[in-house]
C-alpha positions in Angstrom: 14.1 -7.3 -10.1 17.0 -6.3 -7.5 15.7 -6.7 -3.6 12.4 -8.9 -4.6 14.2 -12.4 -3.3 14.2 -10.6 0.0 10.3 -9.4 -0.3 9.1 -12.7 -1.5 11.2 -14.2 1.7 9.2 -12.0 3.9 5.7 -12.6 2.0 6.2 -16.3 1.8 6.8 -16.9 5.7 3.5 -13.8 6.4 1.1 -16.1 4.0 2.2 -19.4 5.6 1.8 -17.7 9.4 -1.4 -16.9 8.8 -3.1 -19.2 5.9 -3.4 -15.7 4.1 -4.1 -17.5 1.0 -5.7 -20.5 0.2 -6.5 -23.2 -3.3 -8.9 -21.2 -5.4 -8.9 -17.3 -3.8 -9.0 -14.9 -6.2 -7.0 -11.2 -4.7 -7.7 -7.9 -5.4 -4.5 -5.8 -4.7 -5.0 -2.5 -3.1 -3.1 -0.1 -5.8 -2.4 3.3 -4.0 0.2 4.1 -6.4 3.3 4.1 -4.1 5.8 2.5 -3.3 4.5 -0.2 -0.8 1.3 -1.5 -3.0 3.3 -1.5 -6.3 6.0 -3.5 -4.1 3.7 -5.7 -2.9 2.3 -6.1 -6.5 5.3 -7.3 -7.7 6.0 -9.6 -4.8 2.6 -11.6 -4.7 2.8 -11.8 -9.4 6.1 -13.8 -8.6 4.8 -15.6 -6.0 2.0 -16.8 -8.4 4.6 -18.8 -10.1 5.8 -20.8 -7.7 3.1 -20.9 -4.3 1.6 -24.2 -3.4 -1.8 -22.8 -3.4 -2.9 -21.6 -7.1 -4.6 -17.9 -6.8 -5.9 -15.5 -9.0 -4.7 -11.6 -8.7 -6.3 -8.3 -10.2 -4.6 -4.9 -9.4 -6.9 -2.1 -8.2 -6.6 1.4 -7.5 -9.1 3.8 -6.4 -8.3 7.3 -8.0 -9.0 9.8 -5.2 -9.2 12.8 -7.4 -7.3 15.4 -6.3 -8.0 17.0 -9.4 -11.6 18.1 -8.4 -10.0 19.9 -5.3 -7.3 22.0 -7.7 -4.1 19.1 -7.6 -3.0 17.5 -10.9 -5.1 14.8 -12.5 -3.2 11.3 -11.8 -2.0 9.3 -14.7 -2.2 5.3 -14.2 -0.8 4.4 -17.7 2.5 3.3 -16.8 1.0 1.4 -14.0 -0.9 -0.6 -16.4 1.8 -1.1 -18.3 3.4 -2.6 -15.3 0.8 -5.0 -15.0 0.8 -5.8 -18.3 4.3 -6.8 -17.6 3.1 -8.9 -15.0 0.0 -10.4 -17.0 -2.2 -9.0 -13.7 -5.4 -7.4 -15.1 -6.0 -3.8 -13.6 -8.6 -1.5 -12.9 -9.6 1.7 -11.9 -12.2 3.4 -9.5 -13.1 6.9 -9.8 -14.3 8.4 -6.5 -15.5 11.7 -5.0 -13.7 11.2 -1.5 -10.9 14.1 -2.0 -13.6 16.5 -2.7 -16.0 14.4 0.7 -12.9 15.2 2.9 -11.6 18.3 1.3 -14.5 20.6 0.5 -17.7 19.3 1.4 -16.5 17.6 5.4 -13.1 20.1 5.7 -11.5 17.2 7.7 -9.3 18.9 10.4 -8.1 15.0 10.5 -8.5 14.2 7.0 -6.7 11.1 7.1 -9.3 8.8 9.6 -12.2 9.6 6.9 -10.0 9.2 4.4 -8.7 5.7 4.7 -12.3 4.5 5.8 -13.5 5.9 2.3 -11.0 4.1 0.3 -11.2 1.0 2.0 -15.1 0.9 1.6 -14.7 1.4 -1.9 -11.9 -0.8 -2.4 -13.3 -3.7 -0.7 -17.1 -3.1 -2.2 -15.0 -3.1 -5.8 -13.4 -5.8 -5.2 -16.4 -8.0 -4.7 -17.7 -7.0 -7.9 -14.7 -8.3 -9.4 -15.4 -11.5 -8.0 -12.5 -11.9 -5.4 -12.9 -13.1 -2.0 -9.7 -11.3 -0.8 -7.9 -7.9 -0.9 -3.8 -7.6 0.0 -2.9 -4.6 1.0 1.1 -2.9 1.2 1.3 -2.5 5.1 4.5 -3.5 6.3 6.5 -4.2 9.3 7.2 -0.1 10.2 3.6 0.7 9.5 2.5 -2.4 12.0 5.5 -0.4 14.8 4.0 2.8 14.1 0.0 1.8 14.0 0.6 -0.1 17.4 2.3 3.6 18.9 -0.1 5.7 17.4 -3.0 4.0 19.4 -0.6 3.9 22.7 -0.1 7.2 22.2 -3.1 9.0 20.9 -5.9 6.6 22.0 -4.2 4.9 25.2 -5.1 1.8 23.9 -2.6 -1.1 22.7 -3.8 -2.4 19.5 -3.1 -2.6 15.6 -4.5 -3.5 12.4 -4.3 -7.6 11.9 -2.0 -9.6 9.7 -5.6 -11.4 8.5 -9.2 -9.6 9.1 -12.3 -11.5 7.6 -15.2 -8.2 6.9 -18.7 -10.0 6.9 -20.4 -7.4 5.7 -18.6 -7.7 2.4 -17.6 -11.0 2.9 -14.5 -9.5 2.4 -10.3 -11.3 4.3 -8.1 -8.4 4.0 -4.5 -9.6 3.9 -1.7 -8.1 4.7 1.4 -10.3 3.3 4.2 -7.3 3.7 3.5 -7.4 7.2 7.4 -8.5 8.1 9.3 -6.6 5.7 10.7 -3.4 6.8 10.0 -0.3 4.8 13.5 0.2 3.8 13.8 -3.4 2.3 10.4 -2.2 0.3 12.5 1.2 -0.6 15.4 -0.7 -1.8 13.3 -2.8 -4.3 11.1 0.1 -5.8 14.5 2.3 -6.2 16.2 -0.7 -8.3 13.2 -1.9 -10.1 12.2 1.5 -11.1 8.5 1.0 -10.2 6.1 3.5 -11.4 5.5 5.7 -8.1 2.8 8.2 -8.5 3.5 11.3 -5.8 0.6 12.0 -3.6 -1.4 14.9 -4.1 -3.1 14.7 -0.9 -2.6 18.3 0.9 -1.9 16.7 4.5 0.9 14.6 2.5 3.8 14.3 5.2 1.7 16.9 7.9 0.1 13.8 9.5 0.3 12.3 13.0 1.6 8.7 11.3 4.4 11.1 10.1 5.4 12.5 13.1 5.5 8.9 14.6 7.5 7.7 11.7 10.4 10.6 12.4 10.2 10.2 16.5 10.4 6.2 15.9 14.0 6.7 13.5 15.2 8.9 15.5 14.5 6.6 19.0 16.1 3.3 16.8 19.2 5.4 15.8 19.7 5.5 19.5 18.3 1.7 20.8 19.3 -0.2 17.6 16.9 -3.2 17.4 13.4 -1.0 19.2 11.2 -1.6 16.1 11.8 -5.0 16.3 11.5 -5.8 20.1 8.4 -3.7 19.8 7.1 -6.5 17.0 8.2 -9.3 19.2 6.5 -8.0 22.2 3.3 -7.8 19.9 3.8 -11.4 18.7 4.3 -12.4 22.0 1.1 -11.1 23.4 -0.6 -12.3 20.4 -2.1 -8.8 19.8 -4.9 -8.7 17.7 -3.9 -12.0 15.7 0.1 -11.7 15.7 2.0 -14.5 16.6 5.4 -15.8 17.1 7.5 -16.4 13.9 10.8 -18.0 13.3 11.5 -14.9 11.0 15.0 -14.5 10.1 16.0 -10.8 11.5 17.8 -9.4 8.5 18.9 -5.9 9.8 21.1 -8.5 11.9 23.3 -8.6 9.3 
């Protein structure tokens, strides 16, 4: 698979920062159906093969159903068959949350509710499948653009952790992607020809994360290298977990 050399770099040096995995831990990977989960699905089946701690993985996916709220059923069969490929069992989670957020709440915000939904239910899942972790897709532009959107919107400096342990599910959340930028992710699912499932979601590219996204490219097009000195300077102040890594700055290239 073109471009996965480069992910497993990125995941390797993330799981060895932070002890993300350990002899023994049995992962539930959060399956959204885009590019960044099925990316990271690929990336932690190879790393199977060859990581000095031995792990177990399942793949799941909680299916929102849009189709209750008048969008197009989704269709996970070629995603099994990817994990076929990959000899990574799979499962899937029906769930009412489009229609909680949608029709019964009428989320001006749907997004907050949204993600706290499917996190519940993936994590709750997960522990019936017997797995002591879930890895999810965040990468290195979502880390940039979580720490703004709290600057900007909350006035707060914070982000979501490279490692969390929930003990009400008794639950680590990891988050191996966490240095690879999003167009190193984009480059892998283009040439592997990963089975990416377009959202149905109505607020789908309307959100604030989106705006951030486009005001962020546009500010780096301008100050090459801002994404980056934004990670540093969250490494350096060890927020919320991050620390300093010798990571190799590929768009230095």
């Amino acid at each position: 698979m073109k471009g996965l050399r480069r992910l497993l770099s990125y995941a390797r040096r993330a799981c060895d920062d932070y002890a993300m995995i350990q002899d023994g831990d049995k992962i539930a990977v959060g399956v959204s159906a885009g590019k960044d989960s099925l990316s990271l699905l690929c990336t932690l089946a190879e790393l199977r093969r060859f990581y000095p701690k031995k792990f177990e993985l399942v793949a799941l996916t909680i299916d929102m159903k849009y189709d209750d709220i008048g969008g197009a059923p989704s269709d996970f069969s070629q995603i099994r068959e990817l994990c076929e490929r990959l000899g990574v069992e799979y499962f899937v989670e029906p769930s009412n949350i489009a229609k909680i957020v949608f029709d019964i709440r009428k989320e001006s915000n749907p997004c907050s509710l949204c993600a706290k939904l499917r996190r519940g239910m993936v994590n709750d899942t997960a522990k019936k499948l017997g797995c002591n972790k879930v890895a999810l897709g965040h990468h290195f532009d979502d880390a940039v653009e979580t720490f703004m959107l709290n600057l900007f919107y909350e006035g707060r400096l914070g982000c979501f952790a490279p490692v969390t342990y929930l003990d009400r599910t008794d639950i680590t959340v990891i988050r191996p992607l966490v240095y690879a930028p999003e167009k190193d992710i984009r480059y892998f699912a283009n040439n592997s020809f990963l089975p990416v499932i377009i959202s149905s979601c109505p607020a789908d590219k309307h959100t604030e994360r989106e705006e951030m996204k486009q005001m962020l490219a546009s500010l780096e097009r301008e100050n090459r290298g801002l994404k980056h000195r934004i990670f540093g300077a969250m490494q350096r102040a060890h927020l919320d977990g991050y620390r300093e890594s010798s990571l190799k700055n590929y768009d230095d290239e």
